[in-house]
Backbone as JSON, one array per atom type, in Angstrom:
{
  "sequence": "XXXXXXXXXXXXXXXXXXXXXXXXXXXXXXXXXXXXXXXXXXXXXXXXXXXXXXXXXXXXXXXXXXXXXXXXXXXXXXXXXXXXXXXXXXXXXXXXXXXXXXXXXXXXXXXXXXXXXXXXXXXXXXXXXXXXXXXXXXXXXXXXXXXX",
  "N": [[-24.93, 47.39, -1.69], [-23.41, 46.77, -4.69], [-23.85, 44.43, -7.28], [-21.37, 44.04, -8.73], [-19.17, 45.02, -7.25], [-18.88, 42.57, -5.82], [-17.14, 40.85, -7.81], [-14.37, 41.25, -7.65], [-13.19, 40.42, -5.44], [-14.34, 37.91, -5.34], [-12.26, 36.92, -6.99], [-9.81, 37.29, -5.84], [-9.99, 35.62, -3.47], [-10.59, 33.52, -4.89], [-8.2, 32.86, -6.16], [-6.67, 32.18, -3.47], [-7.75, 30.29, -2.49], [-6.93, 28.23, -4.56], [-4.15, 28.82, -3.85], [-3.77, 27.8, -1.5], [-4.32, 25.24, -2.17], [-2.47, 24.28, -3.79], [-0.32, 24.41, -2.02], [-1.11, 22.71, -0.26], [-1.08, 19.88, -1.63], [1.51, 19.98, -2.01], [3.29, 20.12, 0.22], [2.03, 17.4, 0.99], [2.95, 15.71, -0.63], [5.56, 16.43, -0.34], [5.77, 14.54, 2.21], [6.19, 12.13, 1.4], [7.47, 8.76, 0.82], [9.17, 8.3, -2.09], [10.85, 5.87, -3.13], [12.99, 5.61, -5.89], [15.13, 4.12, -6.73], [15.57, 0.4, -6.19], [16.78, -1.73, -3.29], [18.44, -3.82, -4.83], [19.9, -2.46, -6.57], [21.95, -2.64, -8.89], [22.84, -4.8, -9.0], [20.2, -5.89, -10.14], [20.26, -4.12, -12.83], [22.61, -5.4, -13.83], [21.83, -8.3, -14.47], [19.78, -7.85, -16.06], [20.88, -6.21, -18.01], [22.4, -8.52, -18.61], [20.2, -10.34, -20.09], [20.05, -8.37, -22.19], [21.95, -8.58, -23.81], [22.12, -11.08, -24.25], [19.85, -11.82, -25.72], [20.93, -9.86, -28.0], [22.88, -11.66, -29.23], [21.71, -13.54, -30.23], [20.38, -13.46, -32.68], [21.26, -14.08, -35.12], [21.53, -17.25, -34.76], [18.74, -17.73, -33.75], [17.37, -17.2, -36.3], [17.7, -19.54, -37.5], [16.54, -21.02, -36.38], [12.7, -22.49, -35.85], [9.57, -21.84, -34.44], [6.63, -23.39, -34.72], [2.96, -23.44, -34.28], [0.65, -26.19, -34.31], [-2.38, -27.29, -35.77], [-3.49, -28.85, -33.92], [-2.44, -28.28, -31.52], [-0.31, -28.42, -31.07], [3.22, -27.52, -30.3], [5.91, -27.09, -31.95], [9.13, -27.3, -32.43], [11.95, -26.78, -34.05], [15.19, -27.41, -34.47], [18.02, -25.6, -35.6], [19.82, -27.76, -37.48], [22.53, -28.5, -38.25], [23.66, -27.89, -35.85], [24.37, -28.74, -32.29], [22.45, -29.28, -29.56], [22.94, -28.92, -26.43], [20.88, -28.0, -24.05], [17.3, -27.48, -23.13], [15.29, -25.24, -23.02], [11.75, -24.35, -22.11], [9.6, -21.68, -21.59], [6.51, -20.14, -20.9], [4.65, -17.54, -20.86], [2.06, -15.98, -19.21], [0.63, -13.37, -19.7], [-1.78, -12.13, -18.65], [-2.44, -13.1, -16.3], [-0.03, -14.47, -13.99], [0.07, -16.92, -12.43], [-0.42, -18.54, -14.18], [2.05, -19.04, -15.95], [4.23, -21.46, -17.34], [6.9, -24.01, -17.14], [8.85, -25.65, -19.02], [10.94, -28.41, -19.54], [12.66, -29.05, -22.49], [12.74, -31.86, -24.15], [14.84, -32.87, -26.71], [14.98, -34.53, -29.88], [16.4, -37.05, -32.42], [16.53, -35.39, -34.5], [17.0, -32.96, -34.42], [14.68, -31.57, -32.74], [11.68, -31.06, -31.37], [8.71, -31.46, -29.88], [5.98, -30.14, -28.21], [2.83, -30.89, -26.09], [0.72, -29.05, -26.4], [-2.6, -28.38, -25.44], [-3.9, -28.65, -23.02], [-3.4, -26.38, -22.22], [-4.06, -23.17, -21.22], [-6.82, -21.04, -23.71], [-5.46, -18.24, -25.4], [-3.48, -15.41, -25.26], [-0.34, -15.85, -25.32], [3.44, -15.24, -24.4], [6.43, -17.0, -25.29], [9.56, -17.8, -23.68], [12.07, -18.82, -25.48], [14.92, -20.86, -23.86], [17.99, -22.06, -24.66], [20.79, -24.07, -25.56], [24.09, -24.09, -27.55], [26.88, -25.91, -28.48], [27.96, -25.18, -25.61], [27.04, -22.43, -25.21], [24.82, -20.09, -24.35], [21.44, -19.59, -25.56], [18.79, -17.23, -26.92], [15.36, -17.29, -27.55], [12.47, -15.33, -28.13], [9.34, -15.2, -28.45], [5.59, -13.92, -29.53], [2.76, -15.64, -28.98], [-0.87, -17.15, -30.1], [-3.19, -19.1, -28.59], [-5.19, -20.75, -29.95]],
  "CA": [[-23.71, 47.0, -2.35], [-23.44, 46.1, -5.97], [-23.18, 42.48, -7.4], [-20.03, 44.03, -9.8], [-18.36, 44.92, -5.95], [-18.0, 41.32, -5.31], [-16.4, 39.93, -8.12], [-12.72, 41.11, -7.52], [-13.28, 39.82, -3.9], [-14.01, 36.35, -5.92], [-11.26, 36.51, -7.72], [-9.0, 36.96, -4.91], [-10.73, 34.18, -2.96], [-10.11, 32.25, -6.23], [-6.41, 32.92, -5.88], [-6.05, 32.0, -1.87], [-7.93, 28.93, -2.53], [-5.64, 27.62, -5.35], [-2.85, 28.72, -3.55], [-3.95, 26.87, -0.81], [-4.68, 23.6, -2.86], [-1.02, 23.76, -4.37], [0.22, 24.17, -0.75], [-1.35, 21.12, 0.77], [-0.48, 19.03, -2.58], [3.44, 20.08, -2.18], [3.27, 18.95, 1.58], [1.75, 15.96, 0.81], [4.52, 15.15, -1.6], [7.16, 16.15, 0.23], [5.98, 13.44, 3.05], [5.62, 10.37, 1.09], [9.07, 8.6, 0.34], [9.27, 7.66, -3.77], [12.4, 6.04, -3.4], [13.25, 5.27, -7.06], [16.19, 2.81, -6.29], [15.85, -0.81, -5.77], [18.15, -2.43, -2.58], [19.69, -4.96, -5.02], [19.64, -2.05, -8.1], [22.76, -2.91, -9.58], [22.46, -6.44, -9.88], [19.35, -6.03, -11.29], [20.79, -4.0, -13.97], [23.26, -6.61, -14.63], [20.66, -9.13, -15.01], [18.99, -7.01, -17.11], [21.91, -6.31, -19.49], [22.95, -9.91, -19.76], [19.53, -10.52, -21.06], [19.83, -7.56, -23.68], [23.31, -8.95, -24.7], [21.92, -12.83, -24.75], [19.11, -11.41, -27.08], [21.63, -9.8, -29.39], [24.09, -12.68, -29.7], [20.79, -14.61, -30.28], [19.69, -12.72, -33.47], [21.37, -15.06, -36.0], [21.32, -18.4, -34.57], [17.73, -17.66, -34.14], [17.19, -17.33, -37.89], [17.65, -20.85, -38.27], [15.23, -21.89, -35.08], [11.34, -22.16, -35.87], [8.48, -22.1, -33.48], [5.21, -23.28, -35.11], [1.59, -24.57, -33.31], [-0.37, -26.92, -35.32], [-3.95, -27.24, -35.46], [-3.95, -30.04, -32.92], [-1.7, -27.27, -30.36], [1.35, -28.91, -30.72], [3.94, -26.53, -30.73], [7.26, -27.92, -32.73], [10.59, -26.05, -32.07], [12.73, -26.95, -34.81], [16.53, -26.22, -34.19], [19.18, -26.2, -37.1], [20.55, -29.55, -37.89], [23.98, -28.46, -38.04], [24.18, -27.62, -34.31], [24.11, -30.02, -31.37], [21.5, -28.57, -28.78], [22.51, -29.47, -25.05], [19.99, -28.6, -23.43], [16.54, -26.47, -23.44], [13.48, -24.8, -21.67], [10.46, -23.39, -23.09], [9.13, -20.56, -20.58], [5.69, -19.81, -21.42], [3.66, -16.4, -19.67], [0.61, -15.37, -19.76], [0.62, -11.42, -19.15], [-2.93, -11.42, -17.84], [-2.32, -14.39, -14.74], [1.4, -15.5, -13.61], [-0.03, -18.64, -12.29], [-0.62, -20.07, -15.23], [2.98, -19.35, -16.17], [4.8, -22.58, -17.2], [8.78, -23.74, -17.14], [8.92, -27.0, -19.61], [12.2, -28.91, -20.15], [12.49, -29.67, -23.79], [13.23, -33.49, -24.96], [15.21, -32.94, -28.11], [15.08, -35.44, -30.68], [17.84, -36.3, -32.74], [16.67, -34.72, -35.91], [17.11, -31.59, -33.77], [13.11, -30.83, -32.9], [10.82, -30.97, -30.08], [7.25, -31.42, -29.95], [5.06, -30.3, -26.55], [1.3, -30.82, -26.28], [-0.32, -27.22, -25.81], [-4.46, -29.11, -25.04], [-4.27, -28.34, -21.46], [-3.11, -24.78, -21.89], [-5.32, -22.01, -21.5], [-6.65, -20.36, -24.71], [-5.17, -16.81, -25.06], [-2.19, -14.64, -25.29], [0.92, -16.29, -24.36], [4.4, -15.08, -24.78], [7.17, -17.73, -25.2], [10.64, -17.61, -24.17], [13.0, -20.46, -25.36], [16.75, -20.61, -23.57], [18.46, -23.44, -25.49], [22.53, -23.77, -25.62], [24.44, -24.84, -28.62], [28.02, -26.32, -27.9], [27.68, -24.51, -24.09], [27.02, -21.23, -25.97], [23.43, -20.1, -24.33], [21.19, -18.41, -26.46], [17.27, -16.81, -26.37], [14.59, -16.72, -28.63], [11.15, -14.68, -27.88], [8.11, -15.05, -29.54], [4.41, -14.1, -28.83], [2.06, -16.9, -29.53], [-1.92, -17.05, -29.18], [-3.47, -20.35, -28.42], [-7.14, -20.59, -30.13]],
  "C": [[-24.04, 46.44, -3.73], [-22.98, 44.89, -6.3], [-21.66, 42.65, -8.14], [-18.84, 44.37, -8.47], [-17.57, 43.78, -5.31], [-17.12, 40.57, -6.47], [-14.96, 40.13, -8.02], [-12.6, 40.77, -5.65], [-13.48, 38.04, -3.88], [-13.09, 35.74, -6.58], [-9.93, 36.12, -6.94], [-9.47, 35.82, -3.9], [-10.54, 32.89, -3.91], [-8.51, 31.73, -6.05], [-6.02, 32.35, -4.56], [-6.03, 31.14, -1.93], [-7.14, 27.8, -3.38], [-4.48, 27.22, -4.5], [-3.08, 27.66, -2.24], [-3.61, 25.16, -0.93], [-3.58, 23.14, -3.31], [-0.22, 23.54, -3.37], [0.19, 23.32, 0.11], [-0.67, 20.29, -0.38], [1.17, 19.19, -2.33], [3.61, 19.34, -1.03], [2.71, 17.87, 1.78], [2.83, 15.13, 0.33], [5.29, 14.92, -1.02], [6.97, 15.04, 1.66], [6.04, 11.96, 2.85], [7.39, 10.5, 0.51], [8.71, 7.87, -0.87], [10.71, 7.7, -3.44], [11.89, 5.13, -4.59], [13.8, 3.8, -7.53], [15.74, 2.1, -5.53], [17.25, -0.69, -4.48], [19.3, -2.94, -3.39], [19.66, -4.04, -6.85], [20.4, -2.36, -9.21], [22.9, -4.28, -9.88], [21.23, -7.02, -10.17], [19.81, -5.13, -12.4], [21.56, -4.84, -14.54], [22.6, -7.34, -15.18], [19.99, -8.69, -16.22], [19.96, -6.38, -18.8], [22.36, -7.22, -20.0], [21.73, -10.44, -20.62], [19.43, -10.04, -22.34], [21.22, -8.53, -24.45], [22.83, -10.57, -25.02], [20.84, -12.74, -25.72], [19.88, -10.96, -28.25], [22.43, -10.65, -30.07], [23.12, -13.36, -30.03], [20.03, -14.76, -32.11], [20.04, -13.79, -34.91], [21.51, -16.37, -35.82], [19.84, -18.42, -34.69], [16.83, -18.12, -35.56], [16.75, -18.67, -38.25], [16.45, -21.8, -37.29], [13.54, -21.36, -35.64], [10.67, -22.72, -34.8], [7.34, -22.04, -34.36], [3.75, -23.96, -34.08], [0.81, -24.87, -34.81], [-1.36, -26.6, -34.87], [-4.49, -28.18, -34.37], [-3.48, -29.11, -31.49], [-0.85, -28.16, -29.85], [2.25, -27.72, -31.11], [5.24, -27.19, -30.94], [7.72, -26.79, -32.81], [11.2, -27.05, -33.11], [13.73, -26.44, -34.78], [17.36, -26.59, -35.71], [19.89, -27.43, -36.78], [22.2, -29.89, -37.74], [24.48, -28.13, -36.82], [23.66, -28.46, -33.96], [23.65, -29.02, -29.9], [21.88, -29.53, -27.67], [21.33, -29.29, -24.28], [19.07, -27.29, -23.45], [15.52, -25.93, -22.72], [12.79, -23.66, -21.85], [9.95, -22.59, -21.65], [7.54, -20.01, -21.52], [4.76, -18.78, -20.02], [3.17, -15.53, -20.27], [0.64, -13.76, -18.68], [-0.82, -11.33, -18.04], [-3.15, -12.28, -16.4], [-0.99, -15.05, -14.91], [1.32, -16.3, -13.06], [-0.14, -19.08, -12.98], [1.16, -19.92, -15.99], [4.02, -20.95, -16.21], [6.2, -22.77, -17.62], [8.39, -25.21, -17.65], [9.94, -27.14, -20.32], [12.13, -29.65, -21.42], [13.56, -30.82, -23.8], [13.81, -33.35, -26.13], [15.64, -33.93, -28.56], [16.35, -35.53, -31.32], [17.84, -35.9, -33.75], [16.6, -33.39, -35.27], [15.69, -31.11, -33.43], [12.98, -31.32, -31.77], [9.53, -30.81, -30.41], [6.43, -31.48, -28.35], [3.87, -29.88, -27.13], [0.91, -29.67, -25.44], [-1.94, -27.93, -25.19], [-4.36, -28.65, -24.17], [-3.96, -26.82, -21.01], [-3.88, -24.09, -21.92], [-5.35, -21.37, -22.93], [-6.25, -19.08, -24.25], [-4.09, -16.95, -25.81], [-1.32, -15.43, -24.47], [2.19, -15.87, -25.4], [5.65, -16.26, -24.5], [8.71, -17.07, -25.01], [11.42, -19.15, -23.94], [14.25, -20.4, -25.01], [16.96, -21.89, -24.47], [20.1, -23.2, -25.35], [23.12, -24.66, -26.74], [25.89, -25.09, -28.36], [28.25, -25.32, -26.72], [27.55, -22.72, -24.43], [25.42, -21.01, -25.65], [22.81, -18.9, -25.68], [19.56, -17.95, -26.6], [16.69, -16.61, -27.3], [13.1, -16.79, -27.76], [10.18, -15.06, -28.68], [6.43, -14.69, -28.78], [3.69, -15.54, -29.75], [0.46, -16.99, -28.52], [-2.58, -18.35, -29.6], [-5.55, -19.93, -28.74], [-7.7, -22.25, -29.87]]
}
C-alpha cells in the first residue's frame, strides 16, 4: 500500500473526530443550566437605576464638593458653604479585599468640612463613595483615591 493511500483516510478521520469533539461540546452545553436572570432581577435593576439617576442629579452639586488627602492621610471633604449638610457617610473599597472595606459616619463641622484620619488604612487603591444630603435632597460623589 502506498503512504499517498492513507492520507484521504486521515482526512476523513480528521473530520469524524472534529465532528465528534463539537458533538460532545454541544451536549455538554446543553446540560449545564446558565440561567442569566437573578430571583430578585428587577429590583436589582431598580437599585441600580436609582444609583445612575442619584449620580446624575449629583453632577453639579458635586462641583462645589472637594475631596483632598494630605501628606499626614487626612482626607478633608469640603462641602459648599451655602448648603446645610444633614447628614453623611464616606464608603471606602478596596477592589482587591472587601474586608478591608469601611462605612464612616462623617462629623460635619460648621464651616461645612470634615476631616477623617486615613494612618490605619491600608496603603493602596481605594475607591471612595460619599452619600451626603443637602436640605433632605440625597446626593453621591465617587472618587478613586490611592493611599501612599
Amino acid at each position: 500500500m502506498k503512504k499517498t493511500d492513507l492520507i484521504p483516510y486521515a482526512i476523513i478521520a480528521s473530520f469524524i473526530f472534529f465532528a465528534v469533539y463539537i458533538g460532545q461540546f454541544v451536549y455538554r452545553s446543553m446540560q449545564k443550566d446558565l440561567n442569566l436572570v437573578r430571583p430578585d432581577y428587577y429590583a436589582e435593576e431598580i437599585r441600580h437605576q436609582n444609583k445612575i439617576d442619584l449620580r446624575a442629579s449629583s453632577i453639579e452639586e458635586n462641583k462645589a464638593t472637594e475631596i483632598t488627602l494630605s501628606n499626614e492621610n487626612q482626607l478633608e471633604i469640603q462641602f459648599d458653604a451655602s448648603h446645610t449638610i444633614n447628614e453623611g457617610k464616606l464608603t471606602l473599597f478596596r477592589s482587591s479585599d472587601e474586608k478591608l472595606d469601611q462605612h464612616i459616619l462623617l462629623e460635619i463641622s460648621a464651616s461645612n468640612n470634615s476631616t477623617i484620619d486615613l494612618s490605619t488604612i491600608k496603603k493602596g487603591a481605594w475607591k471612595i463613595h460619599l452619600n451626603y444630603t443637602v436640605d433632605d435632597k440625597p446626593y453621591l460623589k465617587e472618587q478613586d483615591l490611592f493611599i501612599k
